[in-house]
C-alpha positions as CSV (number, residue, x, y, z in Angstrom):
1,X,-4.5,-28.5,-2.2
2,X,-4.9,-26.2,-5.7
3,X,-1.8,-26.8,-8.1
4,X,-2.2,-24.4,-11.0
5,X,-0.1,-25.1,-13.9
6,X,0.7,-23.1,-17.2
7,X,2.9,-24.9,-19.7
8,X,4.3,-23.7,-23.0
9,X,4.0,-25.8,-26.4
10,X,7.7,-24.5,-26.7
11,X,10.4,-26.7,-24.5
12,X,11.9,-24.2,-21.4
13,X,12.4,-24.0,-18.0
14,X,10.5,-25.5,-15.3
15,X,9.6,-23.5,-12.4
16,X,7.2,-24.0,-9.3
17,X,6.0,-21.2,-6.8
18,X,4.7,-22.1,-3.5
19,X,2.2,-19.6,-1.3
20,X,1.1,-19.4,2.5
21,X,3.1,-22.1,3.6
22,X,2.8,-20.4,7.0
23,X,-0.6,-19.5,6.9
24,X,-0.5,-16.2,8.5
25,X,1.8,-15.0,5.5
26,X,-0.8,-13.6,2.7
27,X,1.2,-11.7,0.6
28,X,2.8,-14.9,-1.2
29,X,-1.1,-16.0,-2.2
30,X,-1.8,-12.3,-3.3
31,X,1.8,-12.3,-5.2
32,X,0.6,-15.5,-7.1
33,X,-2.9,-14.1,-8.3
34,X,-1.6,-11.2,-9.5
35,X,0.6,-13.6,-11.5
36,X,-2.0,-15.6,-12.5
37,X,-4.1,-13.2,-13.9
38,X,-1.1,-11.8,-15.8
39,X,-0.8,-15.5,-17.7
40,X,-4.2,-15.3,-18.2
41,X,-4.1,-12.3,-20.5
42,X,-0.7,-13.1,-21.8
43,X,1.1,-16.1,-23.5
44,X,4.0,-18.1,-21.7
45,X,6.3,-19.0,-24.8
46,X,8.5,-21.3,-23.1
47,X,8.8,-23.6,-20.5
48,X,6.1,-24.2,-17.4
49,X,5.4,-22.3,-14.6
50,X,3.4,-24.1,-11.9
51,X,1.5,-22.1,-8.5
52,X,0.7,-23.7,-5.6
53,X,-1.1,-20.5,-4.2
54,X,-1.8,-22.0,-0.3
55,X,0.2,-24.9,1.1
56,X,-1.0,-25.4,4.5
57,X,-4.5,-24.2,4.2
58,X,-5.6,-25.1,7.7
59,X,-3.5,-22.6,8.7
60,X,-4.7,-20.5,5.9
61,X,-8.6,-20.4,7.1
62,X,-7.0,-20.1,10.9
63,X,-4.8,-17.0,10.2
64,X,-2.3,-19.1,12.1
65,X,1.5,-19.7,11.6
66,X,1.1,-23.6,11.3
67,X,-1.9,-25.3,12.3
68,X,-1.7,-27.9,12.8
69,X,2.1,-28.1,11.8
70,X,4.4,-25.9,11.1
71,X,5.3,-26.6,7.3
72,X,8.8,-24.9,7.3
C-alpha cells in the first residue's frame, strides 16, 4: 500500500485522505493527485496532510467493487 505524507515544520492539524477504497471508484485517486501535485509546487505551513491514494488495490487493478473484500 503507498502512504504519501507531507508534514509542516510548523505544529497544525493532522489530516489523512483515503482513495479507491472500492476499487471501481477512480475519482478519489485522481482527486488525490491533483492534490498532490498542488503540494508539490506549493508549501504546507502547518500541520500534515497524509494520502493514501488506493486502499484496496486488488480491486484497483480488477476495476471491481471489492476483490477480494469489500473494504467498506
Amino acid at each position: 500500500m503507498k502512504i504519501i505524507k507531507y508534514a509542516s515544520l510548523n505544529a497544525g492539524p493532522k489530516l489523512i485522505i483515503t482513495g479507491a477504497v472500492h476499487g471501481n471508484e477512480k475519482a478519489g485517486a485522481e482527486a488525490i493527485a491533483m492534490a498532490m501535485d498542488f503540494l508539490d509546487q506549493n508549501e504546507l505551513t502547518r500541520g500534515s496532510v497524509t494520502f493514501v491514494p488506493v486502499v484496496n488495490e486488488k480491486a484497483y487493478e480488477l476495476n471491481e467493487r471489492g476483490a477480494p473484500t469489500n473494504l467498506n
